[in-house]
Every structure is written in C-alpha cells, then in structure tokens.
Biopython code that builds the backbone (N, CA, C, O; Angstrom):
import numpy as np
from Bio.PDB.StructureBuilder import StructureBuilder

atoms = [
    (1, "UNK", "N", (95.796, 75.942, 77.695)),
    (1, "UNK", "CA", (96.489, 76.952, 78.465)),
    (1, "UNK", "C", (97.982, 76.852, 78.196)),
    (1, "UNK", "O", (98.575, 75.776, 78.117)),
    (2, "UNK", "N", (98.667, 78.296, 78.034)),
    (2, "UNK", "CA", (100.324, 78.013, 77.848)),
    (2, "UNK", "C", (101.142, 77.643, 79.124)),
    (2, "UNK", "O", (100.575, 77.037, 80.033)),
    (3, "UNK", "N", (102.417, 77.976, 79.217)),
    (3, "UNK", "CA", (102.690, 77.997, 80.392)),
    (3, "UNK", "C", (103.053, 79.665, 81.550)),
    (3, "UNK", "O", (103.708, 80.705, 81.486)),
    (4, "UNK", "N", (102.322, 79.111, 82.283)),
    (4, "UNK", "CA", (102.410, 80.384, 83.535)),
    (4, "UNK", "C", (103.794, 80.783, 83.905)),
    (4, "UNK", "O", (104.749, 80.177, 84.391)),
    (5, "UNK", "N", (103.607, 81.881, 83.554)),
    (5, "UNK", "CA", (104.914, 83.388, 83.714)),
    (5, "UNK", "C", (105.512, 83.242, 85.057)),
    (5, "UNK", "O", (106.727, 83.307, 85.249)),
    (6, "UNK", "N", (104.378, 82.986, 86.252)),
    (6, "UNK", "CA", (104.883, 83.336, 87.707)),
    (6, "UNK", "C", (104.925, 81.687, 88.577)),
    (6, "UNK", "O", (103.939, 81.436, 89.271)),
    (7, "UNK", "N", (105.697, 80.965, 88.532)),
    (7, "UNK", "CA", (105.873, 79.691, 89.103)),
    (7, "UNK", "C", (105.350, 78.695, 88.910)),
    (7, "UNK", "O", (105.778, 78.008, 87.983)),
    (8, "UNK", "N", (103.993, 78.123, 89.862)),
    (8, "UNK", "CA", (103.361, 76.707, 89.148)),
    (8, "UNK", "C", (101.907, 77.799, 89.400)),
    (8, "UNK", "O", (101.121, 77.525, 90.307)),
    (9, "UNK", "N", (101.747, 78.648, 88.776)),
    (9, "UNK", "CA", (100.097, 79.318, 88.773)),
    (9, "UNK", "C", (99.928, 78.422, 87.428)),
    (9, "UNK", "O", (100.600, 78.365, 86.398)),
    (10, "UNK", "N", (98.675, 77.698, 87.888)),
    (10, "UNK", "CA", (98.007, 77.076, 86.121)),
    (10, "UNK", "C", (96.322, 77.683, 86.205)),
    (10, "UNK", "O", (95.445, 77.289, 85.436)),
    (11, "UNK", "N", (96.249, 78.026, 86.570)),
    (11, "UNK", "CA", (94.827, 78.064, 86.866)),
    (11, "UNK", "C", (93.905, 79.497, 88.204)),
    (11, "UNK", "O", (94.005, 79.755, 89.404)),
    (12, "UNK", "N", (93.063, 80.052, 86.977)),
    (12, "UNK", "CA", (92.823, 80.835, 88.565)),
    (12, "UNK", "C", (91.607, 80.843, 88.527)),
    (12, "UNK", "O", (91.201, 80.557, 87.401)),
    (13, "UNK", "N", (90.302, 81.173, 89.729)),
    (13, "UNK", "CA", (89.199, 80.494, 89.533)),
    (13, "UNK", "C", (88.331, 81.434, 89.295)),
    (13, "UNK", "O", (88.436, 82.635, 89.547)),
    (14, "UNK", "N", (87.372, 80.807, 88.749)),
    (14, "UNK", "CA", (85.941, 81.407, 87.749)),
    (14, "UNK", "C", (85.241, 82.761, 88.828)),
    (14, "UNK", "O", (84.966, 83.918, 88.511)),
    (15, "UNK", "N", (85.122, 82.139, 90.017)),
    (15, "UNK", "CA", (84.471, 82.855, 91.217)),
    (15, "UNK", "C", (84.869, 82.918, 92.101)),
    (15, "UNK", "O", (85.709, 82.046, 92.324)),
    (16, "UNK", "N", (84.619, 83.878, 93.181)),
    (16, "UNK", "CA", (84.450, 84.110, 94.492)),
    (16, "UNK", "C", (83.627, 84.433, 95.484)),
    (16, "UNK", "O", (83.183, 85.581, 95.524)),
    (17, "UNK", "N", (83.420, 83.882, 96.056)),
    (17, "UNK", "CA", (82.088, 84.403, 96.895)),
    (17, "UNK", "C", (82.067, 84.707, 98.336)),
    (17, "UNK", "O", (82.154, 83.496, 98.539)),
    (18, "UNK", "N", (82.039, 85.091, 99.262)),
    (18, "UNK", "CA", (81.989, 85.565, 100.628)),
    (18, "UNK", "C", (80.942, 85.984, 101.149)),
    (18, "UNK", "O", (80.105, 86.652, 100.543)),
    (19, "UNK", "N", (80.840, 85.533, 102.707)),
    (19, "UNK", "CA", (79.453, 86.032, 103.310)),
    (19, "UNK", "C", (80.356, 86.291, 105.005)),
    (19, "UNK", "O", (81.254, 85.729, 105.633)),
    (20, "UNK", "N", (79.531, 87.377, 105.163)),
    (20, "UNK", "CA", (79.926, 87.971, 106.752)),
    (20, "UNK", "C", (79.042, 88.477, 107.485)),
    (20, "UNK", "O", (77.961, 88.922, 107.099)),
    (21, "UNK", "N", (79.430, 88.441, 108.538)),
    (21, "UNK", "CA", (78.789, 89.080, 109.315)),
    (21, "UNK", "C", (79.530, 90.257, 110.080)),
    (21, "UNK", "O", (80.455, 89.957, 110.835)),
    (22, "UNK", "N", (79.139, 91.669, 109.904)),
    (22, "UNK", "CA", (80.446, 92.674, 110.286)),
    (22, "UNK", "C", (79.741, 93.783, 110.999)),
    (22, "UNK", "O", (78.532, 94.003, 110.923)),
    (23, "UNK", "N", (80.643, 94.483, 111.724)),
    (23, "UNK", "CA", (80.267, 95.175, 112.454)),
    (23, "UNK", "C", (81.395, 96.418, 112.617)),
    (23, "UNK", "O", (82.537, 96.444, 113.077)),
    (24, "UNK", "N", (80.548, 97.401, 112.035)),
    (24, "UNK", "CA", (81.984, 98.990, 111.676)),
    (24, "UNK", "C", (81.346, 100.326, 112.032)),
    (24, "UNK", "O", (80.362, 100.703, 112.668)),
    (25, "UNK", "N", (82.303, 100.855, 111.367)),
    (25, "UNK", "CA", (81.536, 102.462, 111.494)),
    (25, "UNK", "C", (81.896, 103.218, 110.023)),
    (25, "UNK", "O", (82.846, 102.965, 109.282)),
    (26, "UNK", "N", (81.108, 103.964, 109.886)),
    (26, "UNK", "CA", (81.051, 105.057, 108.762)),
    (26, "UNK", "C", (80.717, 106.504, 108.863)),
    (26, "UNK", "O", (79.973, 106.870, 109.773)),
    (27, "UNK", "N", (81.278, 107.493, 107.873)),
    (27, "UNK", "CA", (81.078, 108.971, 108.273)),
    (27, "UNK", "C", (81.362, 109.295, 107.123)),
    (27, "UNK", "O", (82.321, 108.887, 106.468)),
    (28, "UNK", "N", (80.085, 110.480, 106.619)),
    (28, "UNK", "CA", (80.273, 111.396, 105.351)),
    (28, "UNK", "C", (79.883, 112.697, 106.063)),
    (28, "UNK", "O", (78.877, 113.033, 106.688)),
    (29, "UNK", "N", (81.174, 113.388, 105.711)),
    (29, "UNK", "CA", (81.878, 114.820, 105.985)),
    (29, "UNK", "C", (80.868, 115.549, 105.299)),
    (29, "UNK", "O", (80.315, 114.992, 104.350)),
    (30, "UNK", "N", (80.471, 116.928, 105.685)),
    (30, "UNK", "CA", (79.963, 117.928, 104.546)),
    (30, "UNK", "C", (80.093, 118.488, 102.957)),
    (30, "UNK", "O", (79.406, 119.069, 102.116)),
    (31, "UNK", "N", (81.435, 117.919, 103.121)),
    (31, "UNK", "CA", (81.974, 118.164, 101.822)),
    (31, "UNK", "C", (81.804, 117.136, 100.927)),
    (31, "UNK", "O", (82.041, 117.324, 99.734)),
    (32, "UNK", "N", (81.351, 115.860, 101.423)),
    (32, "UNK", "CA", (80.949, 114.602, 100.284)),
    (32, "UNK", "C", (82.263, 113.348, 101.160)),
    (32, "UNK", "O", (82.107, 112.134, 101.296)),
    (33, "UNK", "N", (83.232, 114.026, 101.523)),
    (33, "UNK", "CA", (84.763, 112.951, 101.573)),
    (33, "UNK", "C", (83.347, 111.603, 102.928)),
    (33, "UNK", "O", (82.801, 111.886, 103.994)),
    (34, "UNK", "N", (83.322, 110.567, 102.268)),
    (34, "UNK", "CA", (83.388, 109.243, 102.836)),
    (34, "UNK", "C", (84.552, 108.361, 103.600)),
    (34, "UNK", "O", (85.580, 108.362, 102.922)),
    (35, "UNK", "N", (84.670, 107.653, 104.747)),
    (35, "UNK", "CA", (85.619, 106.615, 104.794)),
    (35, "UNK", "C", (84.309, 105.954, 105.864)),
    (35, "UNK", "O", (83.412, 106.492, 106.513)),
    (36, "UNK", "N", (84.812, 104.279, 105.614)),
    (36, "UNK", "CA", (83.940, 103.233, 106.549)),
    (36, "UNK", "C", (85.386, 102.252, 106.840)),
    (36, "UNK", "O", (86.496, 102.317, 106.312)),
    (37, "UNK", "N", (84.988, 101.580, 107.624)),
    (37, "UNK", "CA", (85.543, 100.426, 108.086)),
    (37, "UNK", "C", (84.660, 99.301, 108.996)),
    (37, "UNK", "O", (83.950, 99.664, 109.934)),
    (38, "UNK", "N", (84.816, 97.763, 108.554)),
    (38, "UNK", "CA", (83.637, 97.042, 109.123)),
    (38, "UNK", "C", (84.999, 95.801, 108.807)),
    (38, "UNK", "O", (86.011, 95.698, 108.115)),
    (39, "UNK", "N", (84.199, 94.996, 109.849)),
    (39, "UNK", "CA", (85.105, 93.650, 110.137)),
    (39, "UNK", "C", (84.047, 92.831, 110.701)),
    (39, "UNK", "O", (82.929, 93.218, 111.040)),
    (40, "UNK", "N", (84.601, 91.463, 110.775)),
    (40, "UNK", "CA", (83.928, 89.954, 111.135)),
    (40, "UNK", "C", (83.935, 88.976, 110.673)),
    (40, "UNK", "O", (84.391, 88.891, 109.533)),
    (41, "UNK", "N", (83.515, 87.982, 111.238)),
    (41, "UNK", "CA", (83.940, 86.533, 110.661)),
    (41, "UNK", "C", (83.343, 86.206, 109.588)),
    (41, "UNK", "O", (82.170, 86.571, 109.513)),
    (42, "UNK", "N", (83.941, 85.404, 108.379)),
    (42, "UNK", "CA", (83.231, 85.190, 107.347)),
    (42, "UNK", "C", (83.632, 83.845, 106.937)),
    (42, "UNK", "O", (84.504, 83.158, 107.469)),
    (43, "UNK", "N", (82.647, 83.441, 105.585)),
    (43, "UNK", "CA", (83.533, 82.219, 105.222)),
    (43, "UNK", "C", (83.568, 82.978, 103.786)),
    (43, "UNK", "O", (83.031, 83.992, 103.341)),
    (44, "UNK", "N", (84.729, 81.699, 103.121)),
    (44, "UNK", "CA", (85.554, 82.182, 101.715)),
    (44, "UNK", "C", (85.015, 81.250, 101.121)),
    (44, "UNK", "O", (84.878, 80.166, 101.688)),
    (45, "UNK", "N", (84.591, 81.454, 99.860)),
    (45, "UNK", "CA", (84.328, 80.605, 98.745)),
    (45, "UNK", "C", (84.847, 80.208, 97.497)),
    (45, "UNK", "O", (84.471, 81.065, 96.697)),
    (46, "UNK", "N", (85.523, 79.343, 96.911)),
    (46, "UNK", "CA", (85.719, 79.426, 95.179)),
    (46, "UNK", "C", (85.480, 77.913, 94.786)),
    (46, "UNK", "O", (84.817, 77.053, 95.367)),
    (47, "UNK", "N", (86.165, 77.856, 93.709)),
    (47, "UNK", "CA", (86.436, 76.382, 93.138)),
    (47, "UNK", "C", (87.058, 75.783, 93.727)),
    (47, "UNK", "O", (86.620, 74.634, 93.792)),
    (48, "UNK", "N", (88.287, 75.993, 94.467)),
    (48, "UNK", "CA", (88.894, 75.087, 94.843)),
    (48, "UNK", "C", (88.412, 75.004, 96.543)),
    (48, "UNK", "O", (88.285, 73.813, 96.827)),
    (49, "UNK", "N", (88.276, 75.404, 97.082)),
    (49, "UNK", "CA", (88.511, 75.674, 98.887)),
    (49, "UNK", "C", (86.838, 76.187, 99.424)),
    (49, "UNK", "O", (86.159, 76.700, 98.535)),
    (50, "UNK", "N", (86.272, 76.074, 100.644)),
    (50, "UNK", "CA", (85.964, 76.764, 101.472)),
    (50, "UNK", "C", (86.318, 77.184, 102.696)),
    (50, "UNK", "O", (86.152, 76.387, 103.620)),
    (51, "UNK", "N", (86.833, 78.403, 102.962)),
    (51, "UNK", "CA", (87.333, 78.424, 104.134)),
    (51, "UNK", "C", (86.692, 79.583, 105.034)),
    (51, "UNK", "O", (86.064, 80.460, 104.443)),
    (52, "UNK", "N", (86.795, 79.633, 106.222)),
    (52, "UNK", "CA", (86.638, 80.914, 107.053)),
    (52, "UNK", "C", (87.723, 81.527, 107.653)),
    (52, "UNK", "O", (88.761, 80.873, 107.758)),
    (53, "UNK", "N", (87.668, 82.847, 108.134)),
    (53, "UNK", "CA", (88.253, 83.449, 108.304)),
    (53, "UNK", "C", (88.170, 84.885, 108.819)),
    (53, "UNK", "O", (87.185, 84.831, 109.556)),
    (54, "UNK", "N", (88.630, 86.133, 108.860)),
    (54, "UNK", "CA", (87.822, 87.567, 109.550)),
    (54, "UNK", "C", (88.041, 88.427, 107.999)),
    (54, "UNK", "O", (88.876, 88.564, 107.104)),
    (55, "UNK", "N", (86.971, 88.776, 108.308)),
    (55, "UNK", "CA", (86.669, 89.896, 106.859)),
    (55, "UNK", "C", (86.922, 91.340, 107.445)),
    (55, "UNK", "O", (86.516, 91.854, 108.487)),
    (56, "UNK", "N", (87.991, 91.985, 106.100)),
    (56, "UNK", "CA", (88.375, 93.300, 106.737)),
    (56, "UNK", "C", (87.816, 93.902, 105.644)),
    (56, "UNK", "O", (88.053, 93.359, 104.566)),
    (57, "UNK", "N", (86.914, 95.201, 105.642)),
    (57, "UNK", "CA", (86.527, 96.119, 104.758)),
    (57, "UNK", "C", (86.955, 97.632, 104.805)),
    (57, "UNK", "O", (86.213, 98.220, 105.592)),
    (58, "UNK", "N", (87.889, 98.471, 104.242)),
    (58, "UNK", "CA", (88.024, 99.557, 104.429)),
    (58, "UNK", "C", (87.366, 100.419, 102.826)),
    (58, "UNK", "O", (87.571, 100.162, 101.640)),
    (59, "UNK", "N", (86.823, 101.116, 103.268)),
    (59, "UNK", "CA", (86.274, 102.369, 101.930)),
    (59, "UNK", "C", (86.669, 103.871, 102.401)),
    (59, "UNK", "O", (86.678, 104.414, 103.506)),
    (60, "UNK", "N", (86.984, 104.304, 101.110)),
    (60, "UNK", "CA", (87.327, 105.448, 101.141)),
    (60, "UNK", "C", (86.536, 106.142, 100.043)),
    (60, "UNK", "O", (86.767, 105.601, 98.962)),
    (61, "UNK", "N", (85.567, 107.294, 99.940)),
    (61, "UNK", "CA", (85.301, 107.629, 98.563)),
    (61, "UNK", "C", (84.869, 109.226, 98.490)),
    (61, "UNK", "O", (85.697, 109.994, 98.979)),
    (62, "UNK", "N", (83.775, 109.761, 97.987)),
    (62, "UNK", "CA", (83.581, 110.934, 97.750)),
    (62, "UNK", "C", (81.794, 110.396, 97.170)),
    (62, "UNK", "O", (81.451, 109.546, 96.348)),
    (63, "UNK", "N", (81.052, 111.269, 97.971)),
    (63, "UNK", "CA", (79.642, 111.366, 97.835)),
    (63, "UNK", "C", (79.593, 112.701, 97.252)),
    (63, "UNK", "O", (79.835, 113.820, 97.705)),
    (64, "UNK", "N", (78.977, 111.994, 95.414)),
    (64, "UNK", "CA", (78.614, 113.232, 94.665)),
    (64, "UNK", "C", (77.271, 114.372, 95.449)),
    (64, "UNK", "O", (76.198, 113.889, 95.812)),
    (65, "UNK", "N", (77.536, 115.647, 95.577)),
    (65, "UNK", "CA", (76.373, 116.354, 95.671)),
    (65, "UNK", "C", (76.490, 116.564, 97.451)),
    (65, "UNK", "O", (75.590, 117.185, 98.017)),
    (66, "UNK", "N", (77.200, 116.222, 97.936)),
    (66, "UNK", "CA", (77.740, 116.477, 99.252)),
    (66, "UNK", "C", (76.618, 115.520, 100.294)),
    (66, "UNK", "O", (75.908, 114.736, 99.666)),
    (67, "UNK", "N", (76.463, 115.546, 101.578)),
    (67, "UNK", "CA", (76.040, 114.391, 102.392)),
    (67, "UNK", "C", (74.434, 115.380, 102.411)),
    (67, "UNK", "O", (74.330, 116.607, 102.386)),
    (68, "UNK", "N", (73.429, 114.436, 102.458)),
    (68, "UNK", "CA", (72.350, 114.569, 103.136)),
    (68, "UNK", "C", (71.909, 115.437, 104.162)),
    (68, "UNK", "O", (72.836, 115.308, 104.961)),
    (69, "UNK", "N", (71.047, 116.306, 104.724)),
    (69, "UNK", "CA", (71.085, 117.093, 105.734)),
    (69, "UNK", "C", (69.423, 116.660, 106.081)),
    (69, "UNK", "O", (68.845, 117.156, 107.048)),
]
sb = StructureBuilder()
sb.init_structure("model")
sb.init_model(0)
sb.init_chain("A")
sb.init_seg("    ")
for serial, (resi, resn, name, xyz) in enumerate(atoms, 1):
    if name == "N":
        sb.init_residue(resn, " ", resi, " ")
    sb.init_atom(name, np.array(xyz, "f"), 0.0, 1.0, " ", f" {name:<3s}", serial, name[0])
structure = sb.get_structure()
C-alpha cells in the first residue's frame, strides 16, 4: 500500500455488515413516486469493531409502471 492522501487512513475494510430491527412507514403515490423511512437498534459489523447503535433508513425512488391497485 502507498501512502494515504487524507491523514493516517491506511486501511479500509473488506466488509460490512448490519442487522436491525426497525420499525417505519412507506407510501407509493399513483404516479410510481416512493419515499419510506424505518429506524431501530442495530449492531455494526466489520474487521475492525462491533458495535451497536440506531439504524436510520430513508428511501426515496420511483416504482416503474406506477403502484399496484
């Protein structure tokens, strides 16, 4: 490895992994437009650390072919 551009970064890790448990809401408009939001406690995973912490999820998107009826 050379040396890192942004301070003492040497290393960044292979994986990440997370598990939660969350609890949100979601809504697809007629027109396809999506947004959700869900939160709860989770734990964090990689190479270096496990930690916990609250998991925030926001989505925003567009459902091809418009919503279900």
């Amino acid at each position: 490895m050379g040396t890192p551009i942004i301070g003492d970064l040497e290393y960044a890790s292979d994986y990440f992994y997370n598990g939660a448990l969350v609890y949100g809401i979601q809504r697809t408009y007629r027109k396809g437009f999506y947004w959700g939001l869900a939160f709860g406690p989770g734990i964090f995973v990689d190479d270096f650390y496990k930690d916990a912490g609250i998991l925030i999820d926001v989505r925003l998107g567009w459902v091809v072919g418009g919503r279900k009826k």
